[in-house]
DRENMARVEX-566948 format. One record per residue (C-alpha): residue in one letter; x, y, z. Coordinates in pm, whole numbers. Each point is the difference from the previous one (the first is absolute). Layout:
N
{mardo A&px X&py Y&pz Z} $
...
! end
This chain:
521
{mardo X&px -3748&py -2672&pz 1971} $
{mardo X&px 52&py -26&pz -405} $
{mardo X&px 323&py -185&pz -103} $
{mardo X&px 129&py 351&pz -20} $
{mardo X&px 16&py 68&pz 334} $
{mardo X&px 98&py -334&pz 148} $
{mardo X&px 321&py 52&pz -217} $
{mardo X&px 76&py 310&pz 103} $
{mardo X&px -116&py -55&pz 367} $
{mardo X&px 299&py -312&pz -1} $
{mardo X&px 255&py 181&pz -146} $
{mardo X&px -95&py 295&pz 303} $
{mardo X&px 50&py -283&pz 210} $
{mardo X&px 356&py -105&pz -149} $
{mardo X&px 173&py 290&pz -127} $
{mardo X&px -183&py 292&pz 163} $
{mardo X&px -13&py 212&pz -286} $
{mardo X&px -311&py 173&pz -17} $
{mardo X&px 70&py 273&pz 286} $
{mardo X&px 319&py 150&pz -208} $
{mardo X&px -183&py -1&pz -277} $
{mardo X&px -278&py 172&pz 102} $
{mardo X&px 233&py 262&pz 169} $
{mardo X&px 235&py 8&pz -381} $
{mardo X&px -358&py 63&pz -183} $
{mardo X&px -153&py 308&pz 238} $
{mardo X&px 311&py 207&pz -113} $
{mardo X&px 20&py 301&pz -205} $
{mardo X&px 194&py 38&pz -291} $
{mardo X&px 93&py 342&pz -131} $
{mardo X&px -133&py 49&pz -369} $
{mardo X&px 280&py 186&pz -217} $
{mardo X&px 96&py -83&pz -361} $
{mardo X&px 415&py -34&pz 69} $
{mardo X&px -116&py -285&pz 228} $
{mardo X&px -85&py -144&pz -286} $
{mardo X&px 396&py -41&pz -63} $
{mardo X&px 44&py -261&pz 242} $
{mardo X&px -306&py -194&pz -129} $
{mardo X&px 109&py -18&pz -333} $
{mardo X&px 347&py -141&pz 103} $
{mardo X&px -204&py -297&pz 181} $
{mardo X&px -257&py -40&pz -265} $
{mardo X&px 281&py -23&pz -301} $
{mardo X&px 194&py -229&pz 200} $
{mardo X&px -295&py -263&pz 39} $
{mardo X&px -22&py 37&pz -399} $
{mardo X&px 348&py -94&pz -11} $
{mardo X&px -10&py -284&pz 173} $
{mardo X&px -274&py -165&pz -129} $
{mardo X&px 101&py 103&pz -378} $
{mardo X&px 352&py -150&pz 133} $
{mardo X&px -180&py -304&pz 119} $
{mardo X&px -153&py -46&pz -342} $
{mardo X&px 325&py 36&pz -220} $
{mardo X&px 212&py -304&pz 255} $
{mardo X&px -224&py -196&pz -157} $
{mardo X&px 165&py 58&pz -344} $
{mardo X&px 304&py 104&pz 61} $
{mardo X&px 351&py -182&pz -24} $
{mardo X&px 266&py 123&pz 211} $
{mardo X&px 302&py -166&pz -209} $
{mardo X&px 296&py 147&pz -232} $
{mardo X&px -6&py -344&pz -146} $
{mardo X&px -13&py 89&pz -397} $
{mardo X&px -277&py -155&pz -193} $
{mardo X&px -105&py 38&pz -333} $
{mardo X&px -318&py 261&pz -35} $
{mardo X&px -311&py -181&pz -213} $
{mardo X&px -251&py 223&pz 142} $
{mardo X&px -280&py 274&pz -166} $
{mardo X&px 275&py 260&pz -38} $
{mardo X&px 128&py -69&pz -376} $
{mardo X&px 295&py 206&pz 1} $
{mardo X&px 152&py -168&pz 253} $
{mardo X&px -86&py -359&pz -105} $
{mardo X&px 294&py -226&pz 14} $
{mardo X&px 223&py 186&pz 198} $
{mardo X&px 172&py -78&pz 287} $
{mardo X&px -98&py 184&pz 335} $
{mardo X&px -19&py -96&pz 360} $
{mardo X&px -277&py -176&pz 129} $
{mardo X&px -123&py 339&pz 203} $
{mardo X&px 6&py 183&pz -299} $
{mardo X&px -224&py -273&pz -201} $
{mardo X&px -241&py -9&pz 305} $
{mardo X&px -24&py 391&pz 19} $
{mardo X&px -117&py -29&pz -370} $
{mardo X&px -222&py -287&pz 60} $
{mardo X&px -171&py 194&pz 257} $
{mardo X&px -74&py 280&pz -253} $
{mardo X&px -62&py -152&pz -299} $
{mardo X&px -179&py -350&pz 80} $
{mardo X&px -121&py 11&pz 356} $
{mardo X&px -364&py 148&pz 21} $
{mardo X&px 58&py 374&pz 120} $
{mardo X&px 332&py -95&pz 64} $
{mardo X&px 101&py 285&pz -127} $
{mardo X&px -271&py 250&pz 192} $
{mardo X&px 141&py -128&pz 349} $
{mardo X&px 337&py 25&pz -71} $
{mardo X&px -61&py 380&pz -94} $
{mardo X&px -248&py 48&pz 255} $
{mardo X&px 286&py -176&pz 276} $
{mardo X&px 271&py 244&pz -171} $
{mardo X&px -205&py 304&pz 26} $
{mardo X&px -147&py -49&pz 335} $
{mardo X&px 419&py -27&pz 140} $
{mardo X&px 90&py 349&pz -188} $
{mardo X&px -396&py 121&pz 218} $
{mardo X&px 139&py -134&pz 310} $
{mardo X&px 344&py 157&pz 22} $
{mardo X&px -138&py 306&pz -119} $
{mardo X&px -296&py 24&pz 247} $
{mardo X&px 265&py -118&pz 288} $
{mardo X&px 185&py 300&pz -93} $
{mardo X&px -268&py 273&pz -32} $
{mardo X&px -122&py -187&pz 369} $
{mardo X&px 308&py 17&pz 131} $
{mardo X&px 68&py 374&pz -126} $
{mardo X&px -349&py 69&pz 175} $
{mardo X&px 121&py -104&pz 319} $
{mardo X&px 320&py 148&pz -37} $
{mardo X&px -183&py 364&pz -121} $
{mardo X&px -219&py -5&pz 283} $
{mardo X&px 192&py -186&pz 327} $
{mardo X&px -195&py -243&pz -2} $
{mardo X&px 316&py -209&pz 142} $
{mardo X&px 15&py 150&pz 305} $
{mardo X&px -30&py -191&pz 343} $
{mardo X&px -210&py -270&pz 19} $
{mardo X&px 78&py -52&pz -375} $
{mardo X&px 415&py -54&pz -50} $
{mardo X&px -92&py -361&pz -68} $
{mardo X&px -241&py 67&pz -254} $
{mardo X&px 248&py 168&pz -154} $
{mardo X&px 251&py -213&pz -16} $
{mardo X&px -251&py -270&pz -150} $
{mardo X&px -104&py 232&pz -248} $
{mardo X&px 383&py 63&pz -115} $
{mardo X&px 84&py -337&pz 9} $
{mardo X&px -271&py -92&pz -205} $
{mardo X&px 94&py 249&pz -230} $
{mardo X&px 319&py -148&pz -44} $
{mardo X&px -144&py -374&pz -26} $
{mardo X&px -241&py 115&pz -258} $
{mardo X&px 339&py 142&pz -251} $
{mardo X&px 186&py -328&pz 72} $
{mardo X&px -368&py -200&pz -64} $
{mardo X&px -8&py 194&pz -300} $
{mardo X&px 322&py -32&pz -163} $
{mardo X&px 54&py -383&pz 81} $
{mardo X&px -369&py -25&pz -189} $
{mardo X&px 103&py 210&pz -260} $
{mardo X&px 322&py -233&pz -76} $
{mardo X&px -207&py -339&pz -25} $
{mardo X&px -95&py -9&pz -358} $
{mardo X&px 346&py -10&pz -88} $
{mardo X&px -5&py 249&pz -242} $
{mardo X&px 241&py 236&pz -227} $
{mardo X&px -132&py 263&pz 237} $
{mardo X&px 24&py -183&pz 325} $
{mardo X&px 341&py -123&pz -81} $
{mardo X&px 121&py 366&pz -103} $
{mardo X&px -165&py 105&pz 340} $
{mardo X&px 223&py -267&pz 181} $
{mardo X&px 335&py 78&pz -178} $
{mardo X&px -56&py 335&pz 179} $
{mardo X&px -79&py -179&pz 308} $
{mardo X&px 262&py -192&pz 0} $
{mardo X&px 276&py 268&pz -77} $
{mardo X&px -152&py 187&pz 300} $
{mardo X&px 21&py -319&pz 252} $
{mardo X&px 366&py -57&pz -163} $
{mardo X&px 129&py 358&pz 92} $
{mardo X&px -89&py -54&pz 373} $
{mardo X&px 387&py 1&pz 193} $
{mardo X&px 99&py -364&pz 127} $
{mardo X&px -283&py -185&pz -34} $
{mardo X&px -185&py 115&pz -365} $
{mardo X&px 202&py -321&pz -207} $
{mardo X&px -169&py -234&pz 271} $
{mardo X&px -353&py 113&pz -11} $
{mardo X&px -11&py 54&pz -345} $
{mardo X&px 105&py -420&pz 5} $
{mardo X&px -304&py -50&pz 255} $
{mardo X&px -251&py 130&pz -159} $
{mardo X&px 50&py -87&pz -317} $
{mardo X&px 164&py -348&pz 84} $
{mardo X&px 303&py 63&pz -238} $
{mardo X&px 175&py 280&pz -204} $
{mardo X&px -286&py 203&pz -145} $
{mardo X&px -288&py -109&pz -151} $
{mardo X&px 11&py -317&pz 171} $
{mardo X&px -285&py -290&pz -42} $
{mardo X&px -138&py 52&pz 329} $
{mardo X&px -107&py 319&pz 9} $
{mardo X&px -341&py 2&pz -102} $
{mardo X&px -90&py -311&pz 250} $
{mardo X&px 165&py 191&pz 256} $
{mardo X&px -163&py 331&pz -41} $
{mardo X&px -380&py -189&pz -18} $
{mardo X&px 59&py -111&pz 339} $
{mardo X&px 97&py 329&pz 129} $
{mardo X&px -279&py 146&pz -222} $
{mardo X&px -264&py -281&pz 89} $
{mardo X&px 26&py -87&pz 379} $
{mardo X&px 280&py 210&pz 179} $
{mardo X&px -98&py 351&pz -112} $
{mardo X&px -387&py -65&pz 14} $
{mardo X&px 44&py -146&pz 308} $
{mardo X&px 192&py 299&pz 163} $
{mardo X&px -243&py 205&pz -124} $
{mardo X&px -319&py -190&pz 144} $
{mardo X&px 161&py 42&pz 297} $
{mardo X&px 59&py 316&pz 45} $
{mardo X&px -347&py 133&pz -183} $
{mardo X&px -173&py -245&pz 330} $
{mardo X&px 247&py 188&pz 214} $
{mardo X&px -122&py 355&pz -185} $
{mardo X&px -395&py -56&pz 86} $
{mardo X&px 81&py -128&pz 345} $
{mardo X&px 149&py 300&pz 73} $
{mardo X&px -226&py 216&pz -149} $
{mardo X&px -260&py -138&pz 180} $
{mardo X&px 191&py 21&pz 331} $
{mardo X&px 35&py 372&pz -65} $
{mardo X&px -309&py 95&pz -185} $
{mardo X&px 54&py 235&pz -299} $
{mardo X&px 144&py 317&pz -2} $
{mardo X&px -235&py 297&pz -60} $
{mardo X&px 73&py 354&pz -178} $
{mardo X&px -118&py 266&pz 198} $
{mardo X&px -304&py 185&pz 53} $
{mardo X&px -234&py 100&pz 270} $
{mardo X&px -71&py -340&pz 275} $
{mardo X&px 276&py -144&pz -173} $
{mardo X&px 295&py -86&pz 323} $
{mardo X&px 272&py -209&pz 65} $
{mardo X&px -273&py -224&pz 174} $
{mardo X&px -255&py -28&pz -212} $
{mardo X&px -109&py -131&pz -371} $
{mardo X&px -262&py 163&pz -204} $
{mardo X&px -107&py -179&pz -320} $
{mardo X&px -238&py -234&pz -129} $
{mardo X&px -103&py -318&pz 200} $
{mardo X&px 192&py -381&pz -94} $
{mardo X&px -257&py -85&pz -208} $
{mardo X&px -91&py 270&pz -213} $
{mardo X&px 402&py 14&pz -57} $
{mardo X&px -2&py -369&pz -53} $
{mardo X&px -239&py 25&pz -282} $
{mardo X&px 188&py 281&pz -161} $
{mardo X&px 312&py -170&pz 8} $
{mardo X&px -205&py -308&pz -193} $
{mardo X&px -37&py 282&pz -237} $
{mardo X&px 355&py 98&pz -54} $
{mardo X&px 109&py -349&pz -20} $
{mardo X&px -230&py -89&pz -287} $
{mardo X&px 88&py 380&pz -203} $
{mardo X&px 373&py -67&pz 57} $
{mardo X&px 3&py -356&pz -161} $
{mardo X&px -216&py 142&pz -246} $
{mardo X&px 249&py 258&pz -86} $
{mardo X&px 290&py -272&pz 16} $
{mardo X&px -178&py -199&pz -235} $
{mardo X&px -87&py 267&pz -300} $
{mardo X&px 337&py 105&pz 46} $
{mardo X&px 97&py -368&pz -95} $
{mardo X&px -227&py -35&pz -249} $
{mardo X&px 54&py 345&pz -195} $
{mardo X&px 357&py 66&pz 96} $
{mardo X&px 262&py -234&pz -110} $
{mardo X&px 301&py -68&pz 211} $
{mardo X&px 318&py -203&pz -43} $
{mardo X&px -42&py -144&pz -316} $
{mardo X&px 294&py -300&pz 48} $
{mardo X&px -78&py -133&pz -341} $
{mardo X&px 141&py 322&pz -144} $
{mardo X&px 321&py 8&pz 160} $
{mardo X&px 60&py -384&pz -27} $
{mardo X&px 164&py -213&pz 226} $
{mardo X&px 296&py 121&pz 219} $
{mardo X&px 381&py -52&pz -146} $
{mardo X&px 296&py 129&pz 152} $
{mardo X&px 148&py 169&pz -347} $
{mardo X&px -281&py 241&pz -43} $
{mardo X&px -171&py 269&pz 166} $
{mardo X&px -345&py 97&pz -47} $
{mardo X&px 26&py 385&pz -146} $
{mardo X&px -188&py 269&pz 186} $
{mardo X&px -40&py -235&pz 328} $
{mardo X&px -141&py 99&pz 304} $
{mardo X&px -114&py -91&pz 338} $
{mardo X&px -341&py -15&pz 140} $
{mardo X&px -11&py 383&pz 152} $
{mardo X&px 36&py -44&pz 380} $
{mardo X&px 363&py -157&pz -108} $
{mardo X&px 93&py 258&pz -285} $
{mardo X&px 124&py 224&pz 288} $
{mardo X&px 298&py -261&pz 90} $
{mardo X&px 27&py -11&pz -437} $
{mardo X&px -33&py 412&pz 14} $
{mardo X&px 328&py -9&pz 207} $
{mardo X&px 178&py -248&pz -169} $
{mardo X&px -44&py 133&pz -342} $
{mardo X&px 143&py 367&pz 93} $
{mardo X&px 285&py -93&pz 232} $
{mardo X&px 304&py 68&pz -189} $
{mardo X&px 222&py -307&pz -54} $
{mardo X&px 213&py 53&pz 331} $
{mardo X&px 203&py -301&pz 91} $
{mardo X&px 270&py -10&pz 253} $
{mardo X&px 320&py -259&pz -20} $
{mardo X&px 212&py -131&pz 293} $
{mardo X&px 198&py -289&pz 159} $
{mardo X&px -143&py -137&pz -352} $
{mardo X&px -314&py 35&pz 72} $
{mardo X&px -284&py 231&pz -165} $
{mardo X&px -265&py 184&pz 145} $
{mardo X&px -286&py 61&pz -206} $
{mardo X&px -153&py 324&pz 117} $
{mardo X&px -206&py 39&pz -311} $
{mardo X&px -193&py -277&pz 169} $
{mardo X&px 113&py 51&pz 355} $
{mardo X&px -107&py 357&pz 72} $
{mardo X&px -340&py -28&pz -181} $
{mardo X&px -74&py -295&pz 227} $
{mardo X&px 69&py 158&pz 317} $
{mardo X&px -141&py 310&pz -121} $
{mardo X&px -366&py -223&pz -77} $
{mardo X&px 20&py -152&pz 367} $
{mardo X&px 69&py 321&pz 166} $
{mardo X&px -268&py 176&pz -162} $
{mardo X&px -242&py -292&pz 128} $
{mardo X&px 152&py -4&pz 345} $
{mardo X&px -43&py 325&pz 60} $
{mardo X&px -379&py 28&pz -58} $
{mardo X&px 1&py -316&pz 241} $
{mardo X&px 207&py 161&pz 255} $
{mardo X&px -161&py 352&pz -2} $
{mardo X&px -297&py -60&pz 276} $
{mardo X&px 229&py -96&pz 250} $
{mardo X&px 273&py 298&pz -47} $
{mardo X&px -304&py 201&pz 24} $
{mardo X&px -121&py -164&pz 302} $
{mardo X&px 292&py 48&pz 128} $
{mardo X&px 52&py 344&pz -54} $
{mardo X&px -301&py 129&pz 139} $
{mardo X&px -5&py -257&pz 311} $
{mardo X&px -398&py 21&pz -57} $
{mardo X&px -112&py -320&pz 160} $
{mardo X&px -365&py 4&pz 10} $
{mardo X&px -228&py -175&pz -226} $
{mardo X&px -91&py 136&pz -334} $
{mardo X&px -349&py -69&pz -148} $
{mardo X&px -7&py 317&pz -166} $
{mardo X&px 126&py 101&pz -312} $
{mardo X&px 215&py 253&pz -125} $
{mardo X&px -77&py 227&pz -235} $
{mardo X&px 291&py -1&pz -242} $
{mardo X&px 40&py 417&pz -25} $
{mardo X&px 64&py -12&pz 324} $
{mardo X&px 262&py -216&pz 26} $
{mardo X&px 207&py 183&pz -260} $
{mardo X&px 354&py -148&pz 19} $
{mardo X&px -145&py -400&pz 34} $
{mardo X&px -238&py 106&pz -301} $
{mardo X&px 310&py 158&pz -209} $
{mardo X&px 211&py -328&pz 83} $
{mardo X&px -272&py -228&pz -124} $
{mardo X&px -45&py 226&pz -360} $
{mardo X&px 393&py 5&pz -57} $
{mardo X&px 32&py -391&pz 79} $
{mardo X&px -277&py -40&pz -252} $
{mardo X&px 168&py 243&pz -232} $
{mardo X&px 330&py -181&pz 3} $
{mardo X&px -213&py -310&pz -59} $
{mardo X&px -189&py 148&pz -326} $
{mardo X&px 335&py 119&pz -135} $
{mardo X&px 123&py -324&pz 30} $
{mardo X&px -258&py -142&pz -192} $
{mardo X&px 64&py 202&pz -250} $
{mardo X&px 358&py -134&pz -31} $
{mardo X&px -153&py -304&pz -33} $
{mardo X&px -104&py 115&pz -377} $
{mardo X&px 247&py 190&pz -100} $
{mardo X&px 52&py -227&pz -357} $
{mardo X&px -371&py 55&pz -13} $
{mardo X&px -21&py 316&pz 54} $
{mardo X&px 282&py 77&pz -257} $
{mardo X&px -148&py -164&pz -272} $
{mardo X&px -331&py 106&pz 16} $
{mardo X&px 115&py 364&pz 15} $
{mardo X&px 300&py -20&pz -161} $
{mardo X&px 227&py 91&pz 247} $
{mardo X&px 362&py -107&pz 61} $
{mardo X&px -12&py -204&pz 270} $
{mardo X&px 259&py 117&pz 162} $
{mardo X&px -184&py 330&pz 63} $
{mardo X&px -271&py -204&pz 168} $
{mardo X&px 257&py -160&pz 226} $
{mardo X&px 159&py 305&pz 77} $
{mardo X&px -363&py 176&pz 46} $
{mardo X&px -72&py -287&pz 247} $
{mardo X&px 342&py -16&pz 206} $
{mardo X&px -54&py 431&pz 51} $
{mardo X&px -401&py -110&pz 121} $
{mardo X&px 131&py -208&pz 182} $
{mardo X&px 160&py 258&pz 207} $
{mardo X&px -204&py 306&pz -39} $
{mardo X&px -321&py -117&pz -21} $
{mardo X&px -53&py -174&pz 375} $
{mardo X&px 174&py 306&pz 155} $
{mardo X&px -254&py 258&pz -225} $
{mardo X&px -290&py -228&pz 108} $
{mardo X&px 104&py 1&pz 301} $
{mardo X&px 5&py 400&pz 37} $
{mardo X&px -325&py 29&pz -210} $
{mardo X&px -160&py -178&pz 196} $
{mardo X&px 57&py 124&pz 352} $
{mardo X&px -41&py 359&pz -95} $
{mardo X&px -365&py -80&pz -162} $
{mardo X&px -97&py -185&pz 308} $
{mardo X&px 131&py 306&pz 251} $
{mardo X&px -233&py 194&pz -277} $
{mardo X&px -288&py -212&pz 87} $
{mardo X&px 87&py 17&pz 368} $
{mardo X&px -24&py 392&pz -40} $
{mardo X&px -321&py -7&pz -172} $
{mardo X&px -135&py -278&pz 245} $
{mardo X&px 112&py 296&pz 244} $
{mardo X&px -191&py 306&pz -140} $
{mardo X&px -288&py -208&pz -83} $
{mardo X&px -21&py -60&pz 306} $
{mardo X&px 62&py 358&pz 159} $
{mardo X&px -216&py 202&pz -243} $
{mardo X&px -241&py -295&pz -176} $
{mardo X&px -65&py -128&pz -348} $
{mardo X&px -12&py 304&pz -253} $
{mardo X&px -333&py 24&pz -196} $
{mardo X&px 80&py 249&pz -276} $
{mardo X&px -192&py 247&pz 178} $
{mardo X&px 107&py 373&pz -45} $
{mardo X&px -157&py 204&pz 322} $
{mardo X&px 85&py 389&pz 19} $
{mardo X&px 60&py 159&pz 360} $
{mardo X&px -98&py 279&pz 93} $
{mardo X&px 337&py 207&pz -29} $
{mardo X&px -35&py -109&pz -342} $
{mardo X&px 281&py -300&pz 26} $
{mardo X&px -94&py -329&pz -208} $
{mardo X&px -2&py -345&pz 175} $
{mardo X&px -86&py -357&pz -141} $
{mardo X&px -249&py -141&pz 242} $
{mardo X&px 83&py -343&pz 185} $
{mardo X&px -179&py -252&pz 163} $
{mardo X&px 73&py -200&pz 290} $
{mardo X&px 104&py -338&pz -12} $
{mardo X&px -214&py -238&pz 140} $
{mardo X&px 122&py -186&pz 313} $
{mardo X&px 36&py -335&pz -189} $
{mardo X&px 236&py 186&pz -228} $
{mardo X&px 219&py 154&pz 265} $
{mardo X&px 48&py -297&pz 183} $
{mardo X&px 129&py -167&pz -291} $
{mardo X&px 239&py 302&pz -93} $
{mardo X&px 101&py 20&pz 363} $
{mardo X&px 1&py -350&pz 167} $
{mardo X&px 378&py -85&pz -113} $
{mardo X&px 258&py 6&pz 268} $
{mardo X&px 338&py 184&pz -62} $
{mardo X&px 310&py -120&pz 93} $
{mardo X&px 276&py 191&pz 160} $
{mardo X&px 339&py -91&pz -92} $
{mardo X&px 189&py -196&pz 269} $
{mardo X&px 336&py 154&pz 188} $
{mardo X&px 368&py -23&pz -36} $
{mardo X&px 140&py -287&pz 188} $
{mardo X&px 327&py -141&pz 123} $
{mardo X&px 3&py -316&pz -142} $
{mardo X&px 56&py -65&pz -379} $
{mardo X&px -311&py -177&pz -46} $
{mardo X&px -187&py 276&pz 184} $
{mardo X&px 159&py 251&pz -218} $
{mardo X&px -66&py -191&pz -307} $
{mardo X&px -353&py 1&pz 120} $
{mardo X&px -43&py 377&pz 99} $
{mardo X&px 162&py -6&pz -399} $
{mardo X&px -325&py -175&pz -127} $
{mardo X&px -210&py 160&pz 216} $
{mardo X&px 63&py 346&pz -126} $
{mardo X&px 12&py -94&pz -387} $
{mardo X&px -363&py -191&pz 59} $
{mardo X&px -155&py 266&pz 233} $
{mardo X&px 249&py 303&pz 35} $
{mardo X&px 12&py 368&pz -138} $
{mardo X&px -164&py 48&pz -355} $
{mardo X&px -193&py -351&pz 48} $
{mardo X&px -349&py 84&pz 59} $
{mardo X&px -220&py 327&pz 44} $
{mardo X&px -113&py 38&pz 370} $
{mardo X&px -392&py -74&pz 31} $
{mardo X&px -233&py 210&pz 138} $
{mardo X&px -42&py -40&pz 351} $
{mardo X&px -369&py 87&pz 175} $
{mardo X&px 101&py 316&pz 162} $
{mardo X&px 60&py 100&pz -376} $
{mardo X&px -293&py -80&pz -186} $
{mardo X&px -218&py 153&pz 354} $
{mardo X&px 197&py 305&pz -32} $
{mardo X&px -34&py 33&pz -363} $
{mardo X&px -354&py -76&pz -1} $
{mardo X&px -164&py 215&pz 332} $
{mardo X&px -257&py 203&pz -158} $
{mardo X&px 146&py -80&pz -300} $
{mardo X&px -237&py 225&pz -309} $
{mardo X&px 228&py 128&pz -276} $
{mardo X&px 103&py -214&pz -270} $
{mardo X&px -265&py -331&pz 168} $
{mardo X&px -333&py -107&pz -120} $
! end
């Protein structure tokens, strides 16, 4: 035996690995592009941490002030914090200092928006049905680790911009009922800015959030593994099967898609600049950094701060700030409800089987129409986020854009929301007559009592199973109980009258097509 093989025949002997291994590399992984999602999410995470890794090195988690002697000359001899002087250090006199602190910003603004568009692809096509509610979960919570890890980042250089960011932080935390005055003291140990914020916030940034997030990405590909992939459908394609390419054809593409997304990460870096501290200076409380803004996955909390009107409510001499109040709650509810969603669904349709087949979004209209309004709402909100922007640059009052964005608010989610479900009953209907009378082929054929027709062809059987293999829901039945009749409530809105076109059943497409001649090739 070569050296090789006595190694690995010992560690067969003490940990027993090689049988699940073996049985991990003879499966099949399905091969379609939004799978991709998911990959890029892992791949721009390990760039993180490793261009994270590199800038600890450098880095000085301290509000203590120093005076700045560095490369920068406009800011020579000023006072600033020591974070601030290390930030510039790292992009001025540490070799491609600068290139990995760009490349680590970019690739956290490609991993919360790949985390999204994942999660919106499992959301679009069920793919968090039973066996997957803990995937789920994992996902969301991830999401929400991955804002927090990116706004406690985005405060460390102790910045005009950061600070400005925080001041609207803190008003937020401070208009919380009972308890706002206290954590605003924790976290920024003190009345606001503090001089332990930044060391505070690198911790959570560093090894809490990270840490979380290792976690639950371990607890992600265990479970993925546990319940192989899910599949869209097609023709051998079943709840019990898994047709793709083999482990290690997959493996080597995935190689692939690691290298071409740190590639990306790092042109980005190197052609696109991004937070440039040294023009906004170091943070003090008496000024705010004009036109200021949030990375985007945290301009939709900014979008609803900036067009709340200045509501405030006074009693028992207290205040209540719902200019920061109701935008808050109104952010977490909007997040809670995309978390909560597979389990009301779930629960309305009682379907407790195991799902390894995907939906096609058309033909779940009403979960499809849900998913395009809560990203509506989202968009609009973004664009709250700019409204000084977007006033100066086309010289607009910018009240109009604030009162353009409050009405969008309302009326765009609900217009989405019936766009949306009456183009996916329209695809429904055309899945139907495609698959009654075939694809058209621009054929005109003449019959012989002188009548036109366009000429069809039959769909092949791969392509009717696909239009065909979905399973409709019925709504469920009034009950007695109030939770049952909440649930017969849900039922009918998901699944009820006016929610999907009736497929074709086999008796249909037989009928239609016995000696079929006509208008068919």
């Amino acid at each position: 035996m070569s050296k090789g093989e006595k190694v690995a025949d010992w560690a067969e002997g003490r940990l027993g690995v090689r049988r699940p291994v073996r049985e991990r590399t003879r499966r099949a992984f399905p091969d379609h592009w939004s799978f991709m999602l998911g990959e890029i999410c892992l791949y721009s995470f390990v760039v993180l941490v490793v261009t994270g890794v590199y800038l600890t090195f450098y880095f000085h988690p301290s509000m203590k002030e120093v005076q700045y002697n560095g490369s920068y000359a406009p800011l020579r001899g000023q006072m600033v914090s020591e974070a601030f002087d290390s930030t510039l250090h790292i992009s001025f006199d540490v070799r491609g200092g600068l290139l990995i602190r760009q490349a680590h910003h970019w690739a956290a603004l490609v991993f919360v928006a790949a985390l999204l568009a994942h999660m919106m692809r499992v959301f679009f096509t069920g793919a968090f049905r039973k066996p997957r509610e803990l995937t789920w979960l994992i996902g969301f919570l991830l999401l929400v680790l991955a804002m927090f890890a990116g706004l406690t980042g985005y405060d460390l250089p102790d910045d005009l911009l950061s600070g400005t960011g925080l001041a609207v932080v803190n008003g937020t935390i401070l208009s919380v009922p009972l308890v706002g005055t206290y954590l605003s003291m924790f976290l920024f140990g003190g009345e606001f800015p503090g001089d332990e914020l930044v060391a505070r916030f690198n911790t959570i940034h560093v090894l809490v959030i990270p840490g979380l997030m290792v976690g639950l990405l371990t607890a992600h590909l265990i479970l993925m593994l546990r319940h192989r992939h899910t599949q869209y459908p097609g023709r051998g394609r079943t709840n019990r099967n898994v047709v793709g390419v083999p482990a290690k054809v997959h493996m080597v593409k995935s190689a692939g898609y690691f290298l071409l997304v740190t590639g990306v990460v790092f042109v980005m870096a190197a052609v696109a600049q991004i937070n440039p501290v040294w023009q906004y200076g170091p943070y003090r409380a008496d000024q705010v950094s004009a036109g200021s803004q949030p990375d985007w996955y945290m301009g939709v909390a900014d979008g609803l701060l900036r067009v709340m009107p200045g509501w405030e409510v006074s009693f028992w001499g207290h205040t209540l700030a719902l200019d920061n109040l109701i935008p808050l709650t109104v952010g977490v509810g909007l997040f809670l409800a995309l978390g909560v969603y597979p389990f009301i669904e779930s629960w309305a349709t009682g379907d407790k089987r195991e799902q390894n087949l995907l939906d096609r979004p058309r033909n779940r209209p009403v979960r499809t129409a849900f998913g395009v309004a809560w990203l509506s709402f989202y968009g609009v909100s973004l664009i709250g986020a700019a409204n000084d922007i977007i006033a100066i640059r086309f010289h607009v009052p910018i009240e109009s854009v604030t009162w353009a964005v409050r009405i969008g608010l309302l009326v765009v989610p609900v217009t989405a929301f019936v766009l949306t479900k009456r183009l996916a009953l329209g695809l429904q209907r055309g899945d139907r007559d495609k698959v009654l009378h075939g694809r058209e082929t621009g054929i005109i054929k003449r019959l012989p009592d002188g009548e036109f027709v366009e000429v069809h062809e039959p769909l092949r059987q791969e392509e009717l199973h696909v239009l065909t293999q979905h399973e409709q829901y019925q709504p469920i039945g009034p009950g007695v109980r109030p939770s049952q009749r909440l649930r017969s409530r849900i039922s009918g809105i998901l699944y009820g009258e006016g929610t999907q076109i009736i497929k074709p059943t086999a008796r249909e497409y037989q009928a239609l097509h016995k000696g079929a001649g006509g208008d068919h090739a």
